[in-house]
N, C-alpha and C positions, 0 to 999 in steps of 0.2 A: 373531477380530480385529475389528476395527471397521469399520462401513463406508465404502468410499470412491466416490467420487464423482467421477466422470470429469469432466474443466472442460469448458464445452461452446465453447470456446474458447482459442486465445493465440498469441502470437506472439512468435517468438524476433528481436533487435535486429543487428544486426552495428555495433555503434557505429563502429568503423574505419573500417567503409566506406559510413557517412551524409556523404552530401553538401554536409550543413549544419553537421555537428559536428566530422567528419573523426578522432573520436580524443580530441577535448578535455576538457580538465578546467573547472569551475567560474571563475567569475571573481565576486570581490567585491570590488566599489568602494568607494573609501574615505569613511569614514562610515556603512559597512553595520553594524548591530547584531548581537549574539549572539538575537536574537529571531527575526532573518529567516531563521535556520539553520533556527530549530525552525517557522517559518511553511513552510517550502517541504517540510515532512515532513507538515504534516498533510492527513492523509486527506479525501478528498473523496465525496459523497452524490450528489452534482447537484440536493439539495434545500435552496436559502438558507438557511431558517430553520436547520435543520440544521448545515450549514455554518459556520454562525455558533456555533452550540453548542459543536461542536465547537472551535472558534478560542478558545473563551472556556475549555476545560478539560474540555468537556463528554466525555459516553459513546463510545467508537467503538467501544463494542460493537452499535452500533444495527443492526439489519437492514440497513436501506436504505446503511449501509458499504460499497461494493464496490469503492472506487480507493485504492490505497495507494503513496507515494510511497517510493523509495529512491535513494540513489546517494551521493556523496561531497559532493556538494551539500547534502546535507541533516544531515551527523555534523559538528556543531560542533567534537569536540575531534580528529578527522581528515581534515578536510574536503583537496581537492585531493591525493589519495592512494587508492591502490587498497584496500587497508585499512578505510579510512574508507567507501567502498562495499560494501565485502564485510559491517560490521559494520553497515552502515543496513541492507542486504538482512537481516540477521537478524534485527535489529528490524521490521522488518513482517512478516514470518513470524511472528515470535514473536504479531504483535496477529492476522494470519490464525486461525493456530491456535486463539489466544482465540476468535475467532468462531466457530470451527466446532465448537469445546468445547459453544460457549452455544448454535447454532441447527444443528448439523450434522445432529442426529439428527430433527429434525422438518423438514429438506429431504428427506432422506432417505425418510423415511417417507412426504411428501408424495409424492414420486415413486412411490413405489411403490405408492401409494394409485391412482394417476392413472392409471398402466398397467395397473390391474386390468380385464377386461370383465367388462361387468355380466352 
């Protein structure tokens, strides 16, 4: 099989019981664009120029790729619906997988380069 890669983090949410969100769903004002659906999906670098790149249609296949947004918020034709969260989480899964596709075997192997003693 393929190798895998323990995450060396994460964190599971209990949205219910955030004290800030309480459970909620999205809220879009009126006047808001079918643009800003797809603005609050795209993935983030932490590196501007990048970021920019990306906004404009660029690669998110890049390395430095590592924040991927999902939720009901972000599925334009199901937005405010659990559904519509369930199918954005698929979608960035699906662009993860792409990455790991394109860079998985050379983290991999980097590790294990790393752990070698001389």
């Amino acid at each position: 099989g393929e190798a895998f890669v323990e995450p060396l983090d994460y964190k599971v949410t209990r949205w219910t019981k955030e004290p800030y969100s309480c459970g909620s769903y999205s809220y879009v004002p009126v006047g808001a664009r079918k643009s800003d659906y797809d603005a609050m999906a795209l993935p983030v670098s932490g590196d501007e120029a990048l970021d920019r790149k990306i906004a404009r249609g660029g690669n998110v296949l890049d390395a430095s790729v590592r924040l991927y947004f999902a939720g009901e918020a972000t599925h334009i034709q199901d937005s405010y619906t659990v559904h519509g969260a369930y199918m954005s989480g698929k979608r960035e899964a699906k662009k993860i997988m792409a990455y790991w596709r394109e860079f998985g075997r050379n983290i991999v192997q980097n590790r294990k380069n790393s752990n070698k003693v001389a």
